[in-house]
C-alpha positions in Angstrom: 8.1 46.0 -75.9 4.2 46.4 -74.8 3.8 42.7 -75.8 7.0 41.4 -73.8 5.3 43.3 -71.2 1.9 41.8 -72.0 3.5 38.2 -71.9 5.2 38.9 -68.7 1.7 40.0 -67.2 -0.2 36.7 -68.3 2.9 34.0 -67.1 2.8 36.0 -63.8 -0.9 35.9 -63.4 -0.9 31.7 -65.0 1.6 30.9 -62.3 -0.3 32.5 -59.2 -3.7 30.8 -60.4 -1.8 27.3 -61.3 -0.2 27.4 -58.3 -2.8 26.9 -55.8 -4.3 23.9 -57.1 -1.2 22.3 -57.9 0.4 22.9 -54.1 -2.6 21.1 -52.9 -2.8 18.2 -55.3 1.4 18.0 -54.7 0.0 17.8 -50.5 -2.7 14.9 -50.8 -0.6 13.1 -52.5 2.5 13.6 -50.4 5.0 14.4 -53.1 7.4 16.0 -50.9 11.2 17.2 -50.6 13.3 14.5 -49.7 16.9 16.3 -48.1 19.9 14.7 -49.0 21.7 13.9 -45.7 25.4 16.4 -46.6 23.0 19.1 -46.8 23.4 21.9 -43.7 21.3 20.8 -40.2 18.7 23.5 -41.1 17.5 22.2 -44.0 16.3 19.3 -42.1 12.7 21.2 -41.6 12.3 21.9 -45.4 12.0 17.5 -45.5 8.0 17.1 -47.2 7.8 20.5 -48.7 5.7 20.0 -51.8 8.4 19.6 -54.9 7.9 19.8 -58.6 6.6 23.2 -59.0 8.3 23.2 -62.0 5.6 22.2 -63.7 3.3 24.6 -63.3 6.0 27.5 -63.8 6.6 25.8 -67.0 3.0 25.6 -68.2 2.7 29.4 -67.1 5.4 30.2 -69.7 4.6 28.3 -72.4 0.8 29.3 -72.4 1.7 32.6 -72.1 4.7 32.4 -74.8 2.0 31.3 -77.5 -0.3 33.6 -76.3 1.4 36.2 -76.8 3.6 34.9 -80.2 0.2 34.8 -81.6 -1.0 38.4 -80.4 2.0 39.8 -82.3 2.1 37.9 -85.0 5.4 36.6 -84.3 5.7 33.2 -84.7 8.4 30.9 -86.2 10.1 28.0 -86.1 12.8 28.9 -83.9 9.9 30.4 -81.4 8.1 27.1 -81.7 11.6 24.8 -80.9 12.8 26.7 -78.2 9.7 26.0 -76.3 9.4 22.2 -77.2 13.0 22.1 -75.8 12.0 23.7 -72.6 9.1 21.5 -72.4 11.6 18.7 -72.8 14.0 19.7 -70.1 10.9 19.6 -67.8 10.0 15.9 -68.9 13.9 15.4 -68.0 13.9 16.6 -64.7 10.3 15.2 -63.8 11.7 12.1 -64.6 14.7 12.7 -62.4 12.1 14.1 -59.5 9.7 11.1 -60.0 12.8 8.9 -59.3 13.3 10.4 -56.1 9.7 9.8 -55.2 9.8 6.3 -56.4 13.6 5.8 -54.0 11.6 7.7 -50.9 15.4 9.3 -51.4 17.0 12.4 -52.6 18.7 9.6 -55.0 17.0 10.5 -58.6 18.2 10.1 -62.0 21.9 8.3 -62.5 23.9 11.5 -63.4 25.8 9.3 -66.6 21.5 8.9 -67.0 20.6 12.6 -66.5 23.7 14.2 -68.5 22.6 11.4 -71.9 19.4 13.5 -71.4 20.3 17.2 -71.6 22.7 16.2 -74.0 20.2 14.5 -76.5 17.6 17.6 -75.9 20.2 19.9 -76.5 20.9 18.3 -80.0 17.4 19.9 -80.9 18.5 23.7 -80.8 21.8 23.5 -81.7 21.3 21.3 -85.1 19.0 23.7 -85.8 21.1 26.8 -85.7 24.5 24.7 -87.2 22.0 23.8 -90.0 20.8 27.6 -90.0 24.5 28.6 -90.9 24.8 30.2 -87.2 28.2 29.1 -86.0 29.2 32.1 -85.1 30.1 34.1 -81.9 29.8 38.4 -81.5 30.8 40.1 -79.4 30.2 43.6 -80.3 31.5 44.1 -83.6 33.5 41.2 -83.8 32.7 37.8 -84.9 34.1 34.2 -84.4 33.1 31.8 -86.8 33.6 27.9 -84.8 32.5 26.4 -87.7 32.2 22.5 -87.6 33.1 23.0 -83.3 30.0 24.9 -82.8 27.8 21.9 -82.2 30.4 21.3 -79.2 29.9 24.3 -77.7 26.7 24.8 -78.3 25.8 21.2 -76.8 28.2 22.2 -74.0 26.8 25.4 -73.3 22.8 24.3 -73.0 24.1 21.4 -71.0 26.4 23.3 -68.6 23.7 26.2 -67.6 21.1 23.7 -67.1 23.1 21.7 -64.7 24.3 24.9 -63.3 20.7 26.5 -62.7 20.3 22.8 -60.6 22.8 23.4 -58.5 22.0 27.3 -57.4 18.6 25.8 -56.6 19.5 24.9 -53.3 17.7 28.0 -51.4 14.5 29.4 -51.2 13.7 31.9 -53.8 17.6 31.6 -54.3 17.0 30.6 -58.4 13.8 31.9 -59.1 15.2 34.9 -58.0 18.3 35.5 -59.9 16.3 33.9 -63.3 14.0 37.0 -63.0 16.7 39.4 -63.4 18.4 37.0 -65.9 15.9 36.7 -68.1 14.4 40.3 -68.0 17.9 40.9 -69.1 17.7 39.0 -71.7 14.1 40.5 -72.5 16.3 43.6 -73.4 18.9 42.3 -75.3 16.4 40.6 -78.2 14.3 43.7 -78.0 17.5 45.7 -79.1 18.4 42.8 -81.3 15.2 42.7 -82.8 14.2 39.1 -81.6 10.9 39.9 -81.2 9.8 36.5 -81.1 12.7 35.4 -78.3 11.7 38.5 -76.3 8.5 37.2 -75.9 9.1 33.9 -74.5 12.0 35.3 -72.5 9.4 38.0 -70.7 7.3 34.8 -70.5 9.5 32.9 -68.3 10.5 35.5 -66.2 7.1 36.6 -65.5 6.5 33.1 -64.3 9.5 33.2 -62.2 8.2 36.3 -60.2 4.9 34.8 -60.1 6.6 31.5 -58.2 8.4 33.2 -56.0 5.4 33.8 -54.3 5.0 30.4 -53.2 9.0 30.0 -53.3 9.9 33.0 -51.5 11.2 31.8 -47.6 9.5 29.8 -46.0 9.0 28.2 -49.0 5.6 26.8 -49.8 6.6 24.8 -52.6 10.0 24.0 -54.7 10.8 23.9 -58.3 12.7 20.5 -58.4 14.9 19.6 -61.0 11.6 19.6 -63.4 11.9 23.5 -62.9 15.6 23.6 -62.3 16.6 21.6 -65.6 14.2 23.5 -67.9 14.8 26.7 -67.0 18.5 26.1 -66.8 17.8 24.6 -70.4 15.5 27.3 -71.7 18.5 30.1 -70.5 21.0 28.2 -72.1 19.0 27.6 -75.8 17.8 31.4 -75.7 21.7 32.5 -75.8 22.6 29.9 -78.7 19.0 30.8 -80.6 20.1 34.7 -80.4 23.2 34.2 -80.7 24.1 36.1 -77.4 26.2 32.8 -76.1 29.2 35.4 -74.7 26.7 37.7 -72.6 25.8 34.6 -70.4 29.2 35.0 -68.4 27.7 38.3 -66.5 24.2 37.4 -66.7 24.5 34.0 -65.7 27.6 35.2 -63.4 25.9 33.2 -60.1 25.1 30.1 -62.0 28.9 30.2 -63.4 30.3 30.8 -59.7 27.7 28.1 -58.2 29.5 25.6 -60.7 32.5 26.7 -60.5 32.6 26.4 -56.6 31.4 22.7 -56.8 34.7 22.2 -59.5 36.9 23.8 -57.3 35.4 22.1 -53.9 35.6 18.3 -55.7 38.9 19.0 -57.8 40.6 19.6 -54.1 39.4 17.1 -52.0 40.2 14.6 -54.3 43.9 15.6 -54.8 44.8 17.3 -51.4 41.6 15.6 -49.5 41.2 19.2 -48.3 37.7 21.1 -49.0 38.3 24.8 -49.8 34.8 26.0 -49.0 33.0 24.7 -45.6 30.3 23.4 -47.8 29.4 23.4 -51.9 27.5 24.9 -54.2 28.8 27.7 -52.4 25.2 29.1 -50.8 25.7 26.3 -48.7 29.5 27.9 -47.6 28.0 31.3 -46.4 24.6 29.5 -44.6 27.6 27.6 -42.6 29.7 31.3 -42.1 26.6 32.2 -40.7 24.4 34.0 -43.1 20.4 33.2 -43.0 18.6 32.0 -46.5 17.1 35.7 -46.9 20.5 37.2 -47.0 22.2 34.9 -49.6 19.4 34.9 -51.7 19.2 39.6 -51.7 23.3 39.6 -51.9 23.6 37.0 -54.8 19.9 38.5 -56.4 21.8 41.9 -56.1 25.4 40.5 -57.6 23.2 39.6 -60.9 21.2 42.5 -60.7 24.8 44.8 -61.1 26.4 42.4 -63.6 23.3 42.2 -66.0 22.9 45.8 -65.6 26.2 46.0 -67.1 25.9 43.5 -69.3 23.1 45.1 -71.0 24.2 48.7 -71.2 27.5 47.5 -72.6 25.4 45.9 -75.2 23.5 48.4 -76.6 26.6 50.7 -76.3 28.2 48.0 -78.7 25.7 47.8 -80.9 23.8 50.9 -81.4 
């Protein structure tokens, strides 16, 4: 717990130094936002903020991971992968970011291009857990062994979050926000698991998501692009196949799973009815149209996974004390 805590600390403090620096280099060399044109009116003012803050979130967290890995004598294999995937994921969506630069466009990545990505990152955790003998699911006491299907699933599953934390990136402080409670979530779960190791790098990140919300909170001064957005989407996703906690996502994760889903629902309509169900998707973008400021989506939707972790994690330990 101390050394969660510890690595927590350091990420946050990491981020806040890294983040200065980077801000400026990310101004003189005008790597800004570029806004795609459906987005609402009043994003039009956010066109030239500074993007790709990802990186230094991600170089907070890893730092600190080892760090800390080291201080308590934790390390392994698994600890060591899970970070080289997340490190990946941020390549991925650099690349996808540097694309956009390149365009002068919101136009990155080809998403046939971007999805071939995740997926072939995603082979990295998952073939190491199959091969591991982990094909299982738990919930509670009971167990579902998917045998041969789990590299599916689990391919599915890293894939799907990461794209899912992309799309709920849309606001400021909207992601970084709900990640912080997600992942200190998380933080609780391995500790009562046992994870040391997966505890530590989950306190890790989520340290460095508080710490970049201060330059993310609204106005923001900075944005994560998808090379924050993919890897920490990524890094959620690999923590709940690598703990094998893959169930528990569905109410910790519940904003990124109704983000999605509200993007399914919005596309599968227009194209058969041409009819949109919600004014605008992901569905931030529906309640900024009803009316609703930045500040406000980004408390109701913190507070939403705030409840549902809460939950999520009491009903685990009461399952598994």
């Amino acid at each position: 717990m101390i050394l969660a805590i510890v690595a927590a600390l350091i990420a946050f403090v990491l981020c806040l130094l890294l983040g200065v620096p980077y801000i400026e280099f990310l101004k003189k060399r005008m790597l800004g936002q570029y806004i795609r044109e459906e987005a609402p009116e009043s994003h039009a003012k956010k066109g030239g903020t500074p993007t790709t803050g990802g990186v230094f979130l991600v170089i907070a967290s890893v730092i600190a991971a080892i760090v800390s890995l080291f201080m308590a004598e934790k390390t392994s294999t698994g600890a060591f992968l899970l970070l080289i995937t997340f490190i990946f994921y941020m390549f991925a969506g650099f690349q996808d970011d540097a694309q956009k630069f390149e365009h002068h466009a919101n136009k990155g990545l080809s998403a046939r291009g971007k999805l071939i990505l995740q997926i072939a990152i995603a082979c990295l955790p998952v073939m190491f857990v199959t091969i591991g003998g982990r094909t299982f699911l738990t919930f509670g006491h009971y167990t579902f062994n998917l045998g041969y299907f789990y590299p599916i699933f689990g391919i599915f599953l890293i894939t799907g979050v990461s794209n899912a934390v992309n799309l709920t990136d849309g606001l400021d402080g909207l992601a970084a926000s709900n990640l912080v409670i997600s992942l200190s979530a998380l933080t609780i779960i391995n500790l009562i698991m046992g994870n040391v190791d997966l505890a530590i790098i989950c306190a890790s990140v989520a340290g460095a998501c508080l710490g970049f919300l201060y330059f993310n909170r609204h106005p923001a001064k900075v944005f994560m692009g998808d090379t924050g957005s993919l890897a920490l989407g990524g890094v959620l996703g690999t923590l709940a196949v690598m703990g094998k906690f893959e169930l528990w996502l569905i109410p910790i994760g519940i904003i990124y799973l109704v983000e999605t889903l509200s993007v399914m629902i919005q596309v599968t309509s227009f194209k058969l009815t041409g009819k949109r169900v919600f004014k605008m998707s992901p569905i931030h973008h529906h309640f900024e149209l009803c009316g609703w400021n930045e500040t406000k989506i980004v408390k109701v939707f913190a507070l939403i996974t705030f409840l549902c972790s809460s939950g999520a994690v009491g009903l685990f330990w009461y399952l598994n004390r």
